[in-house]
ROROFI-943972 format. One line per field, with one value per residue: y, x, z of N, C-alpha, C in turn. Coordinates in pm, whole numbers, m for minus. Example, Ala and Ser with C-alpha at 12.3 -4.5 7.8 and 13.67 -1.06 7.14 Angstrom:
BEGIN
npy <- (m569 | m225)
npx <- (1319 | 1285)
npz <- (780 | 708)
capy <- (m450 | m106)
capx <- (1230 | 1367)
capz <- (780 | 714)
cpy <- (m330 | 3)
cpx <- (1320 | 1290)
cpz <- (780 | 787)
//
This chain:
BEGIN
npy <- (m3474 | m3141 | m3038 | m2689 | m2468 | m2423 | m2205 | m2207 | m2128 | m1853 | m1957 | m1797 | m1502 | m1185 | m1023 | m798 | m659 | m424 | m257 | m3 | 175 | 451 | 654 | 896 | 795 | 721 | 447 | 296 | 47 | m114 | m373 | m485 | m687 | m810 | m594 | m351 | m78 | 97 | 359 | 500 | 762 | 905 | 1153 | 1362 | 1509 | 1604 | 1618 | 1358 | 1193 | 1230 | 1075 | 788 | 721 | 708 | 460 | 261 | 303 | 269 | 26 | m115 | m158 | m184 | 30 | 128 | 385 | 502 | 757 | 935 | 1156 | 1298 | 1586 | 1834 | 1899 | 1787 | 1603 | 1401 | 1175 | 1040 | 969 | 831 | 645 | 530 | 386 | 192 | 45 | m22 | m166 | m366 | m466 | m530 | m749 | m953 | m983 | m1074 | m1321 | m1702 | m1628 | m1833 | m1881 | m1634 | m1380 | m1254 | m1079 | m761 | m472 | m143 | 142 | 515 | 826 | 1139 | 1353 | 1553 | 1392 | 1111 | 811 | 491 | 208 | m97 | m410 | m647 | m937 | m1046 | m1112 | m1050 | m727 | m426 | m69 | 111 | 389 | 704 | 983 | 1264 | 1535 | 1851 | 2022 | 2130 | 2065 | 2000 | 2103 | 2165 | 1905 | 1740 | 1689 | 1497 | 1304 | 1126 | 935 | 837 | 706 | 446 | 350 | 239 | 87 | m100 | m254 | m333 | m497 | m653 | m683 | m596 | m289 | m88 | 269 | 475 | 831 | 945 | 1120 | 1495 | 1765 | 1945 | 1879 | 1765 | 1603 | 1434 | 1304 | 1206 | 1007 | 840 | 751 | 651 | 485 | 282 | 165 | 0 | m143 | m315 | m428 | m606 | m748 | m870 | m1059 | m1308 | m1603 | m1852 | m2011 | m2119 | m2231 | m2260 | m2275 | m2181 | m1881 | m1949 | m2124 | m2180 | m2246 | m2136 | m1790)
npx <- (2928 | 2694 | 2472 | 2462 | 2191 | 1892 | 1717 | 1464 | 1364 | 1173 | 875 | 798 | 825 | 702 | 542 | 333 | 151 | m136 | m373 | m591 | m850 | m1055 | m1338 | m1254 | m1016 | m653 | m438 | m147 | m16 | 277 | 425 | 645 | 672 | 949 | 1128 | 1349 | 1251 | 1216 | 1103 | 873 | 682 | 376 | 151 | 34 | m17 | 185 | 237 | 63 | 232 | 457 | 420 | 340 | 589 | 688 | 562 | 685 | 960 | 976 | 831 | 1029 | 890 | 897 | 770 | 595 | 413 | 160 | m69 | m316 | m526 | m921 | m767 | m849 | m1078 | m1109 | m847 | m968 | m1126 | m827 | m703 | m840 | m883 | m591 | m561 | m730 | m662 | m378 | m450 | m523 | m324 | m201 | m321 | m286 | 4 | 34 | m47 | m205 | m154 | 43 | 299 | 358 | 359 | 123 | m27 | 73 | 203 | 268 | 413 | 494 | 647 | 741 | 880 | 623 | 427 | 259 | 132 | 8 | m6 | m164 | m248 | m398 | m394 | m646 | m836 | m1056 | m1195 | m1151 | m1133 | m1046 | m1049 | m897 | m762 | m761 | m678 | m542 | m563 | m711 | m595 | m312 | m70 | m192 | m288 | m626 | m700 | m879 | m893 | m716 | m863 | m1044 | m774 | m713 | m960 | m1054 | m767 | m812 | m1036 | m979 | m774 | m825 | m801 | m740 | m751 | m638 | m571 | m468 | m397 | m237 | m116 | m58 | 35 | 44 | m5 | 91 | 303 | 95 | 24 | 210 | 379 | 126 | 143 | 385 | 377 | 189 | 340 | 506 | 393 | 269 | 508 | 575 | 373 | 358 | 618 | 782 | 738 | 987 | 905 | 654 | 686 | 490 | 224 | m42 | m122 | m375 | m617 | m837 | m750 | m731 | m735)
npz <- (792 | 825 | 665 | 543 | 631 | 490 | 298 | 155 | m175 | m335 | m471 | m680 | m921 | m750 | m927 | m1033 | m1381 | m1408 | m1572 | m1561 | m1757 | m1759 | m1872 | m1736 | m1596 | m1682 | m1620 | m1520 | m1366 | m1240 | m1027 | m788 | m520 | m461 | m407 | m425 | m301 | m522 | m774 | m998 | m1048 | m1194 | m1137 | m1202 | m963 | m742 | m454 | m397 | m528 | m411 | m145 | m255 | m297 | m65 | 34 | m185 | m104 | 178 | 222 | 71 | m178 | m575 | m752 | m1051 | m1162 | m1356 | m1452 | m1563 | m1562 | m1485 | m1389 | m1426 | m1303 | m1037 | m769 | m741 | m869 | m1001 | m778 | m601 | m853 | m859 | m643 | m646 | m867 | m782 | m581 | m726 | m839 | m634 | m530 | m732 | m747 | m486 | m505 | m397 | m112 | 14 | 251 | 317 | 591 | 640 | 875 | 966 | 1115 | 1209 | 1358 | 1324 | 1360 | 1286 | 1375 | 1548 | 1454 | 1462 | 1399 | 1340 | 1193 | 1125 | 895 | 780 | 555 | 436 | 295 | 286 | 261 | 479 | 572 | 850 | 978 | 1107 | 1120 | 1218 | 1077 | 1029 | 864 | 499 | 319 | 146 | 14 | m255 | m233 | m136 | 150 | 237 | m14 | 124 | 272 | m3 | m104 | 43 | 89 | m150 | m274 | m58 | m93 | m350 | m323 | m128 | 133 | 506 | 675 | 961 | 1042 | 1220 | 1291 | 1567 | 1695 | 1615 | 1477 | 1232 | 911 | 664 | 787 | 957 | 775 | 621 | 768 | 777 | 559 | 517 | 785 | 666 | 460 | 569 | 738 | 505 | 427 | 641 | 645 | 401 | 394 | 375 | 527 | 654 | 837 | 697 | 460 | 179 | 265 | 349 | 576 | 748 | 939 | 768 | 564 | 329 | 215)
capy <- (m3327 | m3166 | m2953 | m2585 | m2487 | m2382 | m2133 | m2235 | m2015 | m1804 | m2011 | m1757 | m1393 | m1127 | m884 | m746 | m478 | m376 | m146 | 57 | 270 | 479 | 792 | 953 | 767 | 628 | 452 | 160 | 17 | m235 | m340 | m610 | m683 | m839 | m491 | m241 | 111 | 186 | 409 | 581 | 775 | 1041 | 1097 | 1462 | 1573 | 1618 | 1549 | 1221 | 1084 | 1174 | 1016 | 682 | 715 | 631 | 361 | 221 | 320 | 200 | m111 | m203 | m241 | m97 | 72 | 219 | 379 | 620 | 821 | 1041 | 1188 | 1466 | 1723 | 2049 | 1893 | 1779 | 1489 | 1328 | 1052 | 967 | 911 | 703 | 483 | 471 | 306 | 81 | 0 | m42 | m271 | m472 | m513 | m616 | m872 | m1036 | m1001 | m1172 | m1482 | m1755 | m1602 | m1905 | m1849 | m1504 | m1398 | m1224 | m980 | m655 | m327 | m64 | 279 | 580 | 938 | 1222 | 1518 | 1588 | 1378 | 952 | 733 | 345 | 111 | m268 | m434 | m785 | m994 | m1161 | m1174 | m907 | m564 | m362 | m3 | 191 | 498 | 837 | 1124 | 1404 | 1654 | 2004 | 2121 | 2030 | 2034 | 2013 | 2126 | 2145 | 1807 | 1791 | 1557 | 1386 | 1159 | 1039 | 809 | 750 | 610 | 376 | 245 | 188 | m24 | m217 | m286 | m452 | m581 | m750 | m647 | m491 | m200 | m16 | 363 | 556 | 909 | 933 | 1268 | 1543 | 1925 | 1967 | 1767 | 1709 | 1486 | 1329 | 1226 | 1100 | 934 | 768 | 647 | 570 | 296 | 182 | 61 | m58 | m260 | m409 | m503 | m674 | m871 | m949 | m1101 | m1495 | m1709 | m1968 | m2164 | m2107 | m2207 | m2372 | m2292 | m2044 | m1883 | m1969 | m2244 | m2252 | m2338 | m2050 | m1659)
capx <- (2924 | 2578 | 2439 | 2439 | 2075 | 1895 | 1615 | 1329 | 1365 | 1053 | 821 | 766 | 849 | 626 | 488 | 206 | 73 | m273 | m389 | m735 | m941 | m1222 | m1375 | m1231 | m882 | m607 | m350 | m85 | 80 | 367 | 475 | 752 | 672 | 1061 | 1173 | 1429 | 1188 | 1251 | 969 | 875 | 608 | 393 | 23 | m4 | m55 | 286 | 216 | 17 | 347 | 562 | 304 | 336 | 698 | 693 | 504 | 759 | 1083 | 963 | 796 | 1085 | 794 | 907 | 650 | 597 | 260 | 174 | m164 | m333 | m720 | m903 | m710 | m895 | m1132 | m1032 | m789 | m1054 | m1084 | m725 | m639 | m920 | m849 | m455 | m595 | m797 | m517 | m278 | m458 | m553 | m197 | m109 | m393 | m251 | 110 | 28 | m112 | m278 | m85 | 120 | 415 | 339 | 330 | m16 | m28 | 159 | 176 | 372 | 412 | 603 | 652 | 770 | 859 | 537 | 288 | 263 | 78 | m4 | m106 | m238 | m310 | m419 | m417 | m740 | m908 | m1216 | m1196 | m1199 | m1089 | m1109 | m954 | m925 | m696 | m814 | m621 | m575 | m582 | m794 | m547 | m152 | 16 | m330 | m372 | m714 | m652 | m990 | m839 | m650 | m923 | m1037 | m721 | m739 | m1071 | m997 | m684 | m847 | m1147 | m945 | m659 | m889 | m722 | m845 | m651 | m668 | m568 | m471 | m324 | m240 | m91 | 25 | m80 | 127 | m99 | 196 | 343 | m9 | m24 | 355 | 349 | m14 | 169 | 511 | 353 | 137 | 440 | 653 | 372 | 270 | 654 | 622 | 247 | 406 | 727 | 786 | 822 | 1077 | 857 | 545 | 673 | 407 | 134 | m179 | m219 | m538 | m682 | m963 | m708 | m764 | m779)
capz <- (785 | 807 | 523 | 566 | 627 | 340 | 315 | 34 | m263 | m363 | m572 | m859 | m882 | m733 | m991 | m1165 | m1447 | m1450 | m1667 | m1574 | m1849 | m1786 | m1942 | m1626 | m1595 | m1761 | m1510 | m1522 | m1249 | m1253 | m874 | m770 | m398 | m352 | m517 | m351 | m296 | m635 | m753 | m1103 | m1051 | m1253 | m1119 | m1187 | m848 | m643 | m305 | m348 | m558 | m278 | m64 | m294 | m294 | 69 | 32 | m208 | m18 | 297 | 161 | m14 | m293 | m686 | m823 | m1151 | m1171 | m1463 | m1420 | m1663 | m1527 | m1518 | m1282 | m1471 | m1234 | m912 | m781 | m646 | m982 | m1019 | m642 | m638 | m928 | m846 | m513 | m728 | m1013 | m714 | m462 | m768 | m848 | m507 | m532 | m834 | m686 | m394 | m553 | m335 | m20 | 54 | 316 | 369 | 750 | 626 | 978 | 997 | 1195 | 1212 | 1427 | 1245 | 1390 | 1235 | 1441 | 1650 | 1438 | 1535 | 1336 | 1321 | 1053 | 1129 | 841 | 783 | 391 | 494 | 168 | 342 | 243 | 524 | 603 | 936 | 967 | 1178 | 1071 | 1261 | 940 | 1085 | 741 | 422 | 187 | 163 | m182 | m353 | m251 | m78 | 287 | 207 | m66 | 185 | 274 | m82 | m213 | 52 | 41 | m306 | m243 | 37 | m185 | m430 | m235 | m58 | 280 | 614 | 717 | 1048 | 1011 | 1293 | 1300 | 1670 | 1706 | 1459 | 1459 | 1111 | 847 | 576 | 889 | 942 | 635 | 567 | 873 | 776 | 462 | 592 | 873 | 590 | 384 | 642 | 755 | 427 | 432 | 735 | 619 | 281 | 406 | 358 | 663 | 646 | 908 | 702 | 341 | 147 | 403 | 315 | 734 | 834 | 996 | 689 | 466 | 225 | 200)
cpy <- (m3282 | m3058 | m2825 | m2554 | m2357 | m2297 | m2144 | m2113 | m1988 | m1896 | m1934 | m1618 | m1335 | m1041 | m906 | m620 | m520 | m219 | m129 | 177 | 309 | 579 | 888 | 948 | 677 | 547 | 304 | 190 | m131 | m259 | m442 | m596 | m733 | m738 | m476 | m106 | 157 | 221 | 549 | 596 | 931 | 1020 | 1247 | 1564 | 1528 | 1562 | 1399 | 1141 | 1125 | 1082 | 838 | 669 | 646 | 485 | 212 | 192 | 267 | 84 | m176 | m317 | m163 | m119 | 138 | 245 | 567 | 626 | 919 | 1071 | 1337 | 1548 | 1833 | 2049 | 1912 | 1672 | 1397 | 1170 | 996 | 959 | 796 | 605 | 436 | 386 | 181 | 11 | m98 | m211 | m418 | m570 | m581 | m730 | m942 | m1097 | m1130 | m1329 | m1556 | m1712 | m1686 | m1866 | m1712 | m1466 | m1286 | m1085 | m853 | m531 | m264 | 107 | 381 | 715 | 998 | 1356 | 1520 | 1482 | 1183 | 902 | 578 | 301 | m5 | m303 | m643 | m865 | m1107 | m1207 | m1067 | m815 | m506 | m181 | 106 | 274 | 639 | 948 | 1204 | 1530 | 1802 | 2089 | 2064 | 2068 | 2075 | 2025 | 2101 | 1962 | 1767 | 1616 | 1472 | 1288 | 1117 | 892 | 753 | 663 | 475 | 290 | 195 | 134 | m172 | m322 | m383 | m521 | m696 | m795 | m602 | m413 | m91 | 160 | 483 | 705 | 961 | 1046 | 1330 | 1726 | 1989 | 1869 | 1731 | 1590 | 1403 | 1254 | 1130 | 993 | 799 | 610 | 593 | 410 | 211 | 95 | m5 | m191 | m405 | m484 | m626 | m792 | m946 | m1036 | m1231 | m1545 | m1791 | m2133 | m2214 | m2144 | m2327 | m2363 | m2174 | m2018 | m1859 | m2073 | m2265 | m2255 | m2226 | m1883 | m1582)
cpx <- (2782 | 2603 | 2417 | 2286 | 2027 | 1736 | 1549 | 1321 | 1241 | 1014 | 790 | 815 | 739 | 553 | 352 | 173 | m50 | m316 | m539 | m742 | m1058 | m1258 | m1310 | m1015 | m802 | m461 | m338 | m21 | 146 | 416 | 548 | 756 | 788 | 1171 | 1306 | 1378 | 1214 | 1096 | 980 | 748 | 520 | 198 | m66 | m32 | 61 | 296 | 186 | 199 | 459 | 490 | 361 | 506 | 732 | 666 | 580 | 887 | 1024 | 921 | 868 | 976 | 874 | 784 | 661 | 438 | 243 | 10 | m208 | m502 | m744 | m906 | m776 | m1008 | m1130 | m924 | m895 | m1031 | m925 | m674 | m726 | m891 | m702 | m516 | m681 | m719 | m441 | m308 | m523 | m448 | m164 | m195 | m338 | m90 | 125 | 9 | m199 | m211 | 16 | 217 | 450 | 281 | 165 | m38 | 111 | 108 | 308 | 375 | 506 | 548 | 745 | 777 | 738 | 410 | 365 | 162 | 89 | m98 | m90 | m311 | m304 | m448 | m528 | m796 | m1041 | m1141 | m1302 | m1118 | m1144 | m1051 | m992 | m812 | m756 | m710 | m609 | m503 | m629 | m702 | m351 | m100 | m75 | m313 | m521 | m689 | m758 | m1005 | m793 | m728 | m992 | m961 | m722 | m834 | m1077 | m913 | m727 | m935 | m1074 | m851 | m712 | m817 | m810 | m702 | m719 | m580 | m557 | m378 | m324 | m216 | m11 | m81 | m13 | 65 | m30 | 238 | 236 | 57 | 63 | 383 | 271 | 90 | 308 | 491 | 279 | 212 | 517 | 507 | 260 | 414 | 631 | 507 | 299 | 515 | 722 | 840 | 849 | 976 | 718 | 553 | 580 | 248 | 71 | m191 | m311 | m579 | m817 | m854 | m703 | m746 | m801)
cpz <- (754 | 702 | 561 | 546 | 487 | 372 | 202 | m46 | m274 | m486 | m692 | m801 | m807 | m775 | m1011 | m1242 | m1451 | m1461 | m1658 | m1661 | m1844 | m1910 | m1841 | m1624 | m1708 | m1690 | m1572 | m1410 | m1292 | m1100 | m866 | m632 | m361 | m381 | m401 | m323 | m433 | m703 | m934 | m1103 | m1114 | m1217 | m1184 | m1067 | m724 | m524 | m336 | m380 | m467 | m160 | m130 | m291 | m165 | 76 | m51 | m165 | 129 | 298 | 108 | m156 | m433 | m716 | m939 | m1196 | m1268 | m1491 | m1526 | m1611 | m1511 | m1372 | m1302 | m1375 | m1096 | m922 | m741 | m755 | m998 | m892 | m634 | m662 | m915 | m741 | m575 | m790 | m869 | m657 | m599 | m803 | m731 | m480 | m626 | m755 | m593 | m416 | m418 | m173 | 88 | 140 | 372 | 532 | 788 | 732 | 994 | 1054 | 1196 | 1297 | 1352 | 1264 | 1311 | 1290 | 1530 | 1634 | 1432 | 1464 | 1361 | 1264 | 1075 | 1024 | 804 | 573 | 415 | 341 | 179 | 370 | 353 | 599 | 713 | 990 | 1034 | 1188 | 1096 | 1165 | 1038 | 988 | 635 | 318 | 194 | 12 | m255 | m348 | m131 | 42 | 281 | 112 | m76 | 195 | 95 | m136 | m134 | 54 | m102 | m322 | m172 | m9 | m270 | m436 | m175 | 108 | 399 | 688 | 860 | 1043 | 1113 | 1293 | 1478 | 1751 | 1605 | 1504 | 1292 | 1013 | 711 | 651 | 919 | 842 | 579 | 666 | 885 | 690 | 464 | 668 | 773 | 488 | 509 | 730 | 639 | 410 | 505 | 678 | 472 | 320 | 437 | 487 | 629 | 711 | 831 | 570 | 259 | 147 | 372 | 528 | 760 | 844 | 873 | 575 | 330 | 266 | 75)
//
């Protein structure tokens, strides 16, 4: 009688907290990349945390990310450093990237506006991105730190992310869109291959 086939349990869990402190910010993040979308989030600034909400619910990532900076200012500092906090978390998370199918993409429309996100867990931070916005700011949040929070993830994720907003004349749908394909295809680059368990992908043996 043969043995029912067996699929290689995960070698350790997936979390991490890291905790950044400036004079500017004060932000924790906790993340569990084999989560369920579950998402507790308080950043001060509405939009982005529905924004990160996505990113959780479509990622099937939990997040709990608790933000404190100075707003009397702008958002500009705490989108920022969440994108910093975050992608450092998902660097720890990840660990040596063993079994992970490393490459993901994803396409995700919304009514009129089309987006796609290609992103790669290379180990090189790189972000390249084109959101033509056709408005600078959605619920007092200003559409230009759209691209900071990611260069500030990518940076210390140590990822390369491609960034396309493809069509959209409604710039709430840009934007949910942006960050919709960007969870659904960290889902897909985080996700453990069966054929791959063990196995860092890349021919140098490392990332």
């Amino acid at each position: 009688m043969n043995a029912p086939d067996m699929v290689p349990a995960p070698s350790a869990d997936r979390v991490a907290e890291v905790t950044r402190n400036t004079a500017e910010t004060q932000i924790t993040v906790r993340i569990n990349l084999d989560g369920t979308g579950a998402a507790k989030l308080h950043t001060g600034i509405g939009f982005f945390d529905h924004m990160l909400d996505q990113i959780a619910r479509h990622g099937l990532v939990d997040l709990d990310i608790h933000a404190v900076g100075d707003l009397h200012i702008d958002g500009h500092h705490t989108v920022e450093d969440v994108g910093i906090t975050l992608g450092q978390a998902f660097a720890q998370a990840v660990g040596d990237k063993k079994g992970i199918r490393r490459y993901g993409h994803a396409y995700v429309p919304l009514d009129e506006a089309l987006s796609r996100v290609v992103i790669d867990f290379s180990g090189r931070p790189g972000l390249h991105m084109h959101i033509p916005f056709t408005s600078g700011s959605i619920g007092g949040f200003d559409t230009q730190l759209t691209y900071e929070f990611f260069q500030g993830f990518v940076n210390h994720a140590g990822v390369t992310v491609h960034i396309d907003n493809l069509k959209g004349t409604n710039a709430h749908h840009q934007c949910e869109t942006v960050f919709k394909a960007f969870a659904r295809a960290l889902r897909a680059a985080l996700e453990r291959d069966p054929r791959m368990a063990g196995v860092i992908p890349s021919t140098k043996g490392s990332l």
